[in-house]
C-alpha positions as CSV (number, residue, x, y, z in Angstrom):
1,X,-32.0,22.1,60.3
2,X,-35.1,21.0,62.2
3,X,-35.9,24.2,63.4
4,X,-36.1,25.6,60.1
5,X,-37.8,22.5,58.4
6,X,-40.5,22.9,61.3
7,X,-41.0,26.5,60.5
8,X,-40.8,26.5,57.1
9,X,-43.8,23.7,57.2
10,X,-45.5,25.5,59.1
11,X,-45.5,28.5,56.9
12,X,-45.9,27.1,53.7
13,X,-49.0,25.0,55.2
14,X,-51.2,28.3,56.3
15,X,-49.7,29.9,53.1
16,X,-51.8,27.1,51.2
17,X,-54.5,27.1,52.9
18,X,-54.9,30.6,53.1
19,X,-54.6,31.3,49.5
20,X,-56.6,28.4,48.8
21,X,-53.4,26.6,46.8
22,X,-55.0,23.4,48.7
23,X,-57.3,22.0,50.8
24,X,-56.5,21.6,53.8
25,X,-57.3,18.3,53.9
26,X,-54.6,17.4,51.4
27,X,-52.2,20.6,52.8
28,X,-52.5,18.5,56.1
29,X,-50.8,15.4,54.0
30,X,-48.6,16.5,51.5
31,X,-46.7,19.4,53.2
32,X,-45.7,17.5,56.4
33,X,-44.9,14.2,54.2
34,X,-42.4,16.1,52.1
35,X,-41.1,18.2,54.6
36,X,-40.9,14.9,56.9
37,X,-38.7,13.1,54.2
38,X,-36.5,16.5,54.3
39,X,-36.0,15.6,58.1
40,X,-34.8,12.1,57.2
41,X,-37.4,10.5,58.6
42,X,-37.5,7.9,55.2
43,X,-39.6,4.8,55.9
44,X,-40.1,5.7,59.5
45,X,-42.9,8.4,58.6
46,X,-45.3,5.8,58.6
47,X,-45.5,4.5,61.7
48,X,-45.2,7.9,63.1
49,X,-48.2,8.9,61.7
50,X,-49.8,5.6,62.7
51,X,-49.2,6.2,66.0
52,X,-50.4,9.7,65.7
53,X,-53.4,8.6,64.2
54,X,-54.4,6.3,67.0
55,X,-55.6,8.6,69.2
56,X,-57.6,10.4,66.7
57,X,-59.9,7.9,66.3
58,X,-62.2,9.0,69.3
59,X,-62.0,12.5,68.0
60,X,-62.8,11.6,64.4
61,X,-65.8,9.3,66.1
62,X,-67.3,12.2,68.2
63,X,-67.2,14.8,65.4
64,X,-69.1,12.1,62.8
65,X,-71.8,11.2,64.9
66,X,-72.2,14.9,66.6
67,X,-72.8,15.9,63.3
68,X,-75.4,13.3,62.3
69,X,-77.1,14.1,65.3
70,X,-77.2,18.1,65.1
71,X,-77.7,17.8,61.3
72,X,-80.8,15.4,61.8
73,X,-82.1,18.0,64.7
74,X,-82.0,20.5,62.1
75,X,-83.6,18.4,59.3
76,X,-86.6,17.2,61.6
77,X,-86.9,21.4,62.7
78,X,-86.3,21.1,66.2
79,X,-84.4,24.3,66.0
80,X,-87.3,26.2,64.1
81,X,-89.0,27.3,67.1
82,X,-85.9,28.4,68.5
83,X,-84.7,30.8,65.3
84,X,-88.3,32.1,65.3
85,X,-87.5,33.4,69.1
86,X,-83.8,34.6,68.7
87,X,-85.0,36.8,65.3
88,X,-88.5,38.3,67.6
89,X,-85.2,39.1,70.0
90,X,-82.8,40.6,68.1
91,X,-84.8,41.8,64.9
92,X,-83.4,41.3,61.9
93,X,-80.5,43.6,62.5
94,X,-76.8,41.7,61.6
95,X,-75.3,43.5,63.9
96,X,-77.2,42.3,66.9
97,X,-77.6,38.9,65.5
98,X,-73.7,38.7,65.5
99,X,-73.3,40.6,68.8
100,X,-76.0,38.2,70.3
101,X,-74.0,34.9,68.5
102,X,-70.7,36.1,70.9
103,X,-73.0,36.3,73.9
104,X,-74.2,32.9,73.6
105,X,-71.2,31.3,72.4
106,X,-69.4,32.8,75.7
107,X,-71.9,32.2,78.4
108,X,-72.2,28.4,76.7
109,X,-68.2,28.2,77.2
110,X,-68.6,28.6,80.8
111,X,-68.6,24.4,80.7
112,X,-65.3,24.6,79.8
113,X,-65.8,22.4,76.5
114,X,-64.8,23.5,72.9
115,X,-67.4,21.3,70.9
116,X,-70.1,21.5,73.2
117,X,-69.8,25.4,73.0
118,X,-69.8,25.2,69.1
119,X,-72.5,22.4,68.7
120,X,-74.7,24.2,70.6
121,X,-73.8,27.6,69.1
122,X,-73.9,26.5,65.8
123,X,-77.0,24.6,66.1
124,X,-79.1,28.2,67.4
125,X,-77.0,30.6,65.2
126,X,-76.5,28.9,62.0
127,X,-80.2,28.8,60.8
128,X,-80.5,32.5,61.9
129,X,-77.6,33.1,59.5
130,X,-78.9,31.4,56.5
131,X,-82.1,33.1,57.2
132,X,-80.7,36.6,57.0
133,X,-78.5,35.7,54.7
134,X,-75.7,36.7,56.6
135,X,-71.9,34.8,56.2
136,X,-71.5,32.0,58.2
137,X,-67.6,32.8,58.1
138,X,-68.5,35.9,60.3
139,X,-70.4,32.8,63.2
140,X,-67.7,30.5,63.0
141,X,-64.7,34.2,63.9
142,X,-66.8,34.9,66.7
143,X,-67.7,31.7,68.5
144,X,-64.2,31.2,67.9
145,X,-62.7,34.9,69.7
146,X,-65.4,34.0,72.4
147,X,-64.6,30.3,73.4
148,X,-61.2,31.2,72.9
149,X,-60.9,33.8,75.1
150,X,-62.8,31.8,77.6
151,X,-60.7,28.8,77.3
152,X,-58.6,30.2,80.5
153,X,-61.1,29.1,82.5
154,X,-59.7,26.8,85.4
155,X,-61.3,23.6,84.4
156,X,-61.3,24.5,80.9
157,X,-57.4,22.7,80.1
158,X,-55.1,25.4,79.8
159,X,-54.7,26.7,83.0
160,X,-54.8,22.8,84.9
161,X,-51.9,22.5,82.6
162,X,-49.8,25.6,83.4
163,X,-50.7,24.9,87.1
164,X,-49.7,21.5,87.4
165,X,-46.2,21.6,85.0
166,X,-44.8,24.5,87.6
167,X,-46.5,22.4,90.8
168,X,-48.7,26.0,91.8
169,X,-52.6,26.2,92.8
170,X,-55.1,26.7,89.5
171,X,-56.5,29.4,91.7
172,X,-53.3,31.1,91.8
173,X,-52.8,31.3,88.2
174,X,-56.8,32.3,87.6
175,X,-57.5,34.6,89.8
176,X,-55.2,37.8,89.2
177,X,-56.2,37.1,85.7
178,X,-60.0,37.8,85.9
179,X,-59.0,41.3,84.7
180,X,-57.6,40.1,81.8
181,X,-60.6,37.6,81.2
182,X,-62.9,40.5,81.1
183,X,-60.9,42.6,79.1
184,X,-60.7,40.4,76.5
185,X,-64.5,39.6,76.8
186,X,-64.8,43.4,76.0
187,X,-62.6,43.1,72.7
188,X,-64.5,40.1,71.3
189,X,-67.8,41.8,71.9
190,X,-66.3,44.9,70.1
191,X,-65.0,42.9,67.3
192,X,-68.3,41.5,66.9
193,X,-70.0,43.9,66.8
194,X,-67.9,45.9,64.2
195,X,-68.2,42.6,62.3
196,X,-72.4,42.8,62.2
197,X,-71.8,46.4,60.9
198,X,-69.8,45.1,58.2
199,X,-72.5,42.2,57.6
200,X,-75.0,45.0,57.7
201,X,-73.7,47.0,55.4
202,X,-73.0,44.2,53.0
203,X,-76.6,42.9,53.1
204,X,-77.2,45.9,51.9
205,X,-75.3,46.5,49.1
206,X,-76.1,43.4,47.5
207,X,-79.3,43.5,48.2
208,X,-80.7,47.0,48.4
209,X,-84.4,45.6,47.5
210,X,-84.4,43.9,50.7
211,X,-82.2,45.9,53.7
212,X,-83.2,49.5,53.1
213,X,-80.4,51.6,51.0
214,X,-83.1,53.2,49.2
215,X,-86.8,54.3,49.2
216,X,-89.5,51.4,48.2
217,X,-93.1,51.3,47.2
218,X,-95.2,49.0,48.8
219,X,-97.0,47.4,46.1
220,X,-101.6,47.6,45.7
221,X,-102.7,45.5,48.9
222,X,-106.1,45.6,47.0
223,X,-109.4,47.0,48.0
224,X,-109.9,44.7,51.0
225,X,-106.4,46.2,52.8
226,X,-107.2,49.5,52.0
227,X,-104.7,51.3,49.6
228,X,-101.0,51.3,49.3
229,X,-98.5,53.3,50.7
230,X,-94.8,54.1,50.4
231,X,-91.8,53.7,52.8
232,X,-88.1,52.9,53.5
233,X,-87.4,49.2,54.0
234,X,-84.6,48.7,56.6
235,X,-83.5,48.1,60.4
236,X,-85.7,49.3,62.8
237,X,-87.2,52.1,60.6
238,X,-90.3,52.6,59.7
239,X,-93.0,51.5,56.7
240,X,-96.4,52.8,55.5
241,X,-98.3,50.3,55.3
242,X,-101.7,50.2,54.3
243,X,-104.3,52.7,54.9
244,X,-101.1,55.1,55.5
245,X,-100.4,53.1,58.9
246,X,-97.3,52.8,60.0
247,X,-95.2,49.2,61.9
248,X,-90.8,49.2,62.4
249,X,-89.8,46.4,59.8
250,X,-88.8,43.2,61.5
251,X,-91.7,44.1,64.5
252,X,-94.2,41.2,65.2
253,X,-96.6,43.3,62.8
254,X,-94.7,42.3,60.4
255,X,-93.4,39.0,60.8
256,X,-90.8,39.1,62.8
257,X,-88.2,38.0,60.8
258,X,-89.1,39.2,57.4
259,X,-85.7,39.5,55.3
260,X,-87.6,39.0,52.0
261,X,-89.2,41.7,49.3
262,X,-92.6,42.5,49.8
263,X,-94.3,41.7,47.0
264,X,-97.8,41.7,48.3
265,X,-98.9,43.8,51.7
266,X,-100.3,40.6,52.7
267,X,-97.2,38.5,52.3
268,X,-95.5,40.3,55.4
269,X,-96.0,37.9,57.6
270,X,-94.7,34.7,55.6
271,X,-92.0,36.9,53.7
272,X,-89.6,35.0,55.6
273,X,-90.8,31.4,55.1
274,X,-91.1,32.2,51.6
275,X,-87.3,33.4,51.5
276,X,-86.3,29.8,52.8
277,X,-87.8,28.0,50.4
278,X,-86.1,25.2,49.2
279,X,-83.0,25.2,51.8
280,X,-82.3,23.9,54.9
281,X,-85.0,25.7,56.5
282,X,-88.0,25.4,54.4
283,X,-91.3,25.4,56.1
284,X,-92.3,23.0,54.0
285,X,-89.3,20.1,53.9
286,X,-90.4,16.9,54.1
287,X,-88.2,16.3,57.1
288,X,-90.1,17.8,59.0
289,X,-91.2,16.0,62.5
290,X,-93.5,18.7,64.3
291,X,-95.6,15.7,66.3
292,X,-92.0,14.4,67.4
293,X,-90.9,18.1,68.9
294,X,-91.0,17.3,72.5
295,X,-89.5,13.8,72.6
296,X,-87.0,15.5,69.9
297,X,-86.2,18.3,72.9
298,X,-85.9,15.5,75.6
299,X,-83.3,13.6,73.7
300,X,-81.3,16.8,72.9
301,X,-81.0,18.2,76.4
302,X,-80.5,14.2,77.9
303,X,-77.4,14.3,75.3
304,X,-76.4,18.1,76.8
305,X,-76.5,16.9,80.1
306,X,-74.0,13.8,79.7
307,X,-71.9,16.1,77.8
308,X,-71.2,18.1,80.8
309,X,-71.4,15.7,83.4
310,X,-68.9,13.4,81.6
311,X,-70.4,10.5,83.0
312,X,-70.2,8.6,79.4
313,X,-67.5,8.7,76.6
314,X,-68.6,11.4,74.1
315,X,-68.3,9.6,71.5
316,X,-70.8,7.1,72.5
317,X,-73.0,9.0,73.7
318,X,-73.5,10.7,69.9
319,X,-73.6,7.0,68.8
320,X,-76.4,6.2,70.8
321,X,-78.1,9.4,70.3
322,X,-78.0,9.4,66.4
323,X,-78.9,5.6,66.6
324,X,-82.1,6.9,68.2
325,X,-83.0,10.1,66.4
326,X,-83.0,8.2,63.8
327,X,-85.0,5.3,64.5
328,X,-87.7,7.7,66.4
329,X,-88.1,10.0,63.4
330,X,-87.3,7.7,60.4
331,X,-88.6,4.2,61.1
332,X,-88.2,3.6,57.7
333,X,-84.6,1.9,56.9
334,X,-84.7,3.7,53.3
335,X,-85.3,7.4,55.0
336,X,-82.9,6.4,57.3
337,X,-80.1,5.6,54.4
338,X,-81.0,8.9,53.3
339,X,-80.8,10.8,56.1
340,X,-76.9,9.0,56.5
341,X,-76.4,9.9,52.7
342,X,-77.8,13.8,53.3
343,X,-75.3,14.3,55.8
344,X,-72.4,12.5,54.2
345,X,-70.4,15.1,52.9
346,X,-70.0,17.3,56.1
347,X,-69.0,13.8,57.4
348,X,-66.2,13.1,54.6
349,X,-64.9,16.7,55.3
350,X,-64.4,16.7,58.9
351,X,-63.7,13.2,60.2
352,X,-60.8,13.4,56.6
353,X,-59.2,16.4,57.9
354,X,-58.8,14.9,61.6
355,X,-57.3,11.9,60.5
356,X,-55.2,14.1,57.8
357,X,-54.0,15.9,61.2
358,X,-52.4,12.8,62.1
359,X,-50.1,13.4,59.9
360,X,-48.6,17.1,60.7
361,X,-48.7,16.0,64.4
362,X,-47.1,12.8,63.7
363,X,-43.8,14.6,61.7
364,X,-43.3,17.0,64.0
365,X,-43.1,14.7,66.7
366,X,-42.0,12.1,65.2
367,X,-39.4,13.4,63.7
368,X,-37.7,16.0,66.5
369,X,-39.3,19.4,64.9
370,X,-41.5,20.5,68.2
371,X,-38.6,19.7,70.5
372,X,-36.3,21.3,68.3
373,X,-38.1,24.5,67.9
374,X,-39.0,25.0,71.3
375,X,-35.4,24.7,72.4
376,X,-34.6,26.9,69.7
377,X,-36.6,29.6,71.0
378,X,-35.6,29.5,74.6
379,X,-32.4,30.1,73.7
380,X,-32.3,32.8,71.6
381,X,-34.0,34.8,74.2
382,X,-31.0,37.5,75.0
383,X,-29.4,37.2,78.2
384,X,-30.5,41.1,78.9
385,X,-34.3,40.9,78.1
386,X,-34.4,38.5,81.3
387,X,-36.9,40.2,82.8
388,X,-39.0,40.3,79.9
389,X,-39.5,36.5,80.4
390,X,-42.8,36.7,81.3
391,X,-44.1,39.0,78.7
392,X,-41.8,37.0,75.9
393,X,-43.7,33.6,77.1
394,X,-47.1,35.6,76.7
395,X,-45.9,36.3,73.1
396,X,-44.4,33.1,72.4
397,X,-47.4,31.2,73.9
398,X,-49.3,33.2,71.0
399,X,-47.7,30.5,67.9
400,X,-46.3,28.1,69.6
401,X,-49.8,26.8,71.3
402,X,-51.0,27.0,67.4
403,X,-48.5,24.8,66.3
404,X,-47.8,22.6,69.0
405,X,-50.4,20.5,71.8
406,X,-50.9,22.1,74.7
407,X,-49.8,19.2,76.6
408,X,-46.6,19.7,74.4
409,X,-45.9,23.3,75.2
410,X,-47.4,23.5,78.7
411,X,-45.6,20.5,80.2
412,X,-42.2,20.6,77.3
413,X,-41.6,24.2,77.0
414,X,-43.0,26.2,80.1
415,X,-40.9,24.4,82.7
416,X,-37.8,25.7,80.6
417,X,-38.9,29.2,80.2
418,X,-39.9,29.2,84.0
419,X,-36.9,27.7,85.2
420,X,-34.9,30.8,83.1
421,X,-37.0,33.4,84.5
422,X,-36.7,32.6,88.3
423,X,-33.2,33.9,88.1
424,X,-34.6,37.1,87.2
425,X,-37.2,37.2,89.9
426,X,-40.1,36.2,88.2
427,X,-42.4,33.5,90.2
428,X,-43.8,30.7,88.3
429,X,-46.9,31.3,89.3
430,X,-46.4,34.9,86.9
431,X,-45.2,33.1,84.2
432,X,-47.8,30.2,84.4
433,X,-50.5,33.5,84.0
434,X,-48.5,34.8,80.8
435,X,-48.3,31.1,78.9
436,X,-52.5,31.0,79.2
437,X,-52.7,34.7,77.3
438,X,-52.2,32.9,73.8
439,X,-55.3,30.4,74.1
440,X,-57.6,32.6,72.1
441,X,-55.1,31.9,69.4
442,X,-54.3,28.7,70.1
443,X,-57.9,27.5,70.0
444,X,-58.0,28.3,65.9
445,X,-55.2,25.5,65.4
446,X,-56.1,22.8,62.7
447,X,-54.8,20.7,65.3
448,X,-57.9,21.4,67.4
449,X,-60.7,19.1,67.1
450,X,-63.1,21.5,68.2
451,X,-62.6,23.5,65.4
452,X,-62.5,21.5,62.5
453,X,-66.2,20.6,64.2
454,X,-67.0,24.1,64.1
455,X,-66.0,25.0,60.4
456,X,-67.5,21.7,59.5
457,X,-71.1,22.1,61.4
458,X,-70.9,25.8,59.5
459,X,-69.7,24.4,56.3
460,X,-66.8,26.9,56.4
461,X,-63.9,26.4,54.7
462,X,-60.9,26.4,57.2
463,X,-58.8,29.1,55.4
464,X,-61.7,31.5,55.1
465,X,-62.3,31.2,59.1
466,X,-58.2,31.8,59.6
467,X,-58.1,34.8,57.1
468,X,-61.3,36.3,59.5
469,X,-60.3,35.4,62.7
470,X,-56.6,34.7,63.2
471,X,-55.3,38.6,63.6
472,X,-58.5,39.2,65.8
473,X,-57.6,36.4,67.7
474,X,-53.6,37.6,68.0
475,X,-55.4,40.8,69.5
476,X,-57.0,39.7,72.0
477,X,-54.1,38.0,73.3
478,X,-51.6,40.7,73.2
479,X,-54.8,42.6,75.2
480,X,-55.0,40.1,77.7
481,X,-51.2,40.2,78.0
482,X,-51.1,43.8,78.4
483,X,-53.9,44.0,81.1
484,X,-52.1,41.3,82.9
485,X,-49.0,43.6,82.9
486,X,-50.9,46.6,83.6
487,X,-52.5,44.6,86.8
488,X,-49.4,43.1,88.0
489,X,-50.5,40.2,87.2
490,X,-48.1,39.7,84.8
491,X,-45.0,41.0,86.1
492,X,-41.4,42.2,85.4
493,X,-38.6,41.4,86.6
């Protein structure tokens, strides 16, 4: 009965939130409380999701303050100068814009920490996006595929965890899976890039005027510019200009990052400033702290610095750092209130649906469901796909790290499936390799902070990210598995 009241839950939760029945913020309550009562847990749910809850506290205090900080950074335009340089890079091409967003978000995993990776992703990316108009759905899949993917780093969790529940080397486990690693590097850069074709293509059909589907006239530059011309708007082709001269669209001739219709031949070069008027990244907000850029900078890479060297608790360290920003950049106590207020509602969202996590961890602990499933599955395994085990832990590692901790399946369910592959030939150091291929999924759980910081920094709603990213995701993992096979890796018994 548990085993199917833990399923079922499970499925009628991403169901939900999926088809956008609920929130998830309320899907996160109301499903596991009613399937929780089902389980008999009666009063008792309570203070199982109590104690849950306790250690979400940190969690919910990091991802509040990270986002004051980051969301004041924005505000004040610390980022600016940076969007400026990543569009002269890349153009104004979605493709390459998403292409270069998987790039970043992998080399910044390399520190082995989910937020970090998506603060610092989202915080370069997400203004580029809005800019260019581009979905921030299609950011939030591929820092996601990329950090995922990279999350089988030794000293990124995973593998420590694998290592240490079957008493075997991290380097033994991490090694003969670099092949693997790299493969499944290759298949998130594919998938992004197919992804900024699709954003490409988009752009311009709902916005032919601007992206290039069609032939344009460049309007009377007046006598001083020297005649008109006509052309093709678009990436990287090219436009008369004035005096019948020609200059590649998105080229420092013409501003760079120009995503706007050129209404006057003049206008090139502030097309794009004019395009962000009156959002986030208006030239012209009052927010704006240009005189405060370096001691802004200063503070921001202090803050990256203890996040990697771990010398502080995170959470404090965001506490201090927002405490500052603020009082640096808004003496005032009323433009401080309102930078609090501005940010609020990112805020609500997040730090609600980590302590609304609480309670689907809580019931399936609480109540028996994880421990119940997971000895479910180990024993339905047939007795004559033995020496499959390694490949069948790659799959099952695939949902059951979604659902589950990875402290819960790594040191809970592992040992079991090691202990019933050994009589089959398969070492534990094999089987340790195969549990690690389902990360990429795993990393795309609800019950991952990181991500609820990374929909919430994007301002994506959590069942649009899953309906984008969680079949990708299942991809690279099966890819991964398979290399591992292929390399030996993996092996069978």
């Amino acid at each position: 009965m548990l085993v199917l009241l833990g399923f079922a839950m499970i499925a009628v939760f991403m169901v939900l939130i999926m088809t956008k029945k609920l929130t998830p913020v309320l899907a996160l309550i109301i499903v596991p409380t009613i399937f929780g009562l089902f389980a008999g847990a009666g009063l008792g749910i309570g203070p199982m999701v109590m104690d849950s809850m306790k250690s979400m506290t940190s969690t919910a205090a990091l991802l509040m303050f990270a986002i004051i900080y980051f969301g004041l950074m924005i505000d004040v335009g610390l980022f600016d100068p940076l969007v400026r340089f990543i569009l002269r890079k890349l153009g104004n091409d979605p493709a390459k814009v998403v292409l270069g967003t998987a790039i970043l978000a992998a080399a910044v995993s390399l520190d082995g920490d989910g937020s970090t990776t998506f603060i610092l992703t989202t915080a370069a990316m997400l203004p580029v996006y809005l800019r260019l108009k581009m979905s921030p759905v299609v950011l939030t899949c591929v820092a996601g595929l990329a950090n995922g993917t990279m999350n089988i780093l030794p000293w990124g969790g995973p593998t420590a965890r694998a290592a240490s529940a079957l008493k075997i080397s991290v380097s033994e486990v991490f090694v003969p899976m670099i092949p693997s690693l790299i493969a499944g590097l290759v298949v998130v850069f594919a998938f992004a890039w197919l992804l900024g074709l699709q954003e490409r293509n988009r752009l311009r059909a709902v916005a032919p005027e601007i992206w290039g589907t069609g032939d344009a006239r460049m309007p009377d530059a007046g006598p001083s510019r020297g005649g008109t011309g006509t052309g093709r708007f678009g990436f990287g082709r090219k436009v008369t200009g004035p005096a019948g001269g020609t200059t590649a669209v998105g080229s420092p001739a013409t501003g760079g990052s120009s995503v706007a219709v050129l209404e006057r031949a003049e206008d090139r070069v502030d097309g794009s400033d004019s395009a962000m008027a009156h959002t986030a990244l208006d030239p012209n907000r009052p927010t704006l702290r240009p005189k405060l850029q370096w001691f802004n900078l200063g503070l921001t890479v202090a803050i990256m610095v203890l996040l990697v060297a771990d010398l502080v608790p995170l959470p404090f360290v965001f506490m201090v750092g927002s405490a500052i920003a603020l009082l640096v950049n808004f003496p005032k106590v009323k433009d401080q209130s309102a930078q609090l207020i501005a940010h609020a509602p990112s805020i609500v969202a997040v730090v609600s649906m980590v302590m609304a996590a609480a309670v689907l961890t809580g019931v399936l602990n609480g109540t028996g469901m994880v421990k119940a499933m997971s000895t479910w599955l180990v024993q339905i395994i047939p007795a004559d796909m033995g020496p499959l085990m390694a490949v069948i832990t790659g799959v099952l590692s695939i949902p059951m790290t979604f659902f589950m901790s990875n402290d819960a399946f790594y040191f809970g369910v592992l040992p079991v499936l090691s202990e019933t592959a050994a009589h089959y030939g398969i070492s534990a150091a094999e089987m340790a390799r195969a549990s690690i291929t389902g990360q990429p999924f795993h990393l795309q759980s609800p019950l991952v902070p990181a991500i609820l910081l990374l929909v919430s920094l994007a301002k994506v709603d959590l069942g649009d990210h899953h309906k984008k990213v969680l079949w990708r995701t299942a991809v690279i993992s099966l890819v991964m598995l398979g290399v591992g096979v292929l390399t030996g890796a993996i092996g069978i018994g």
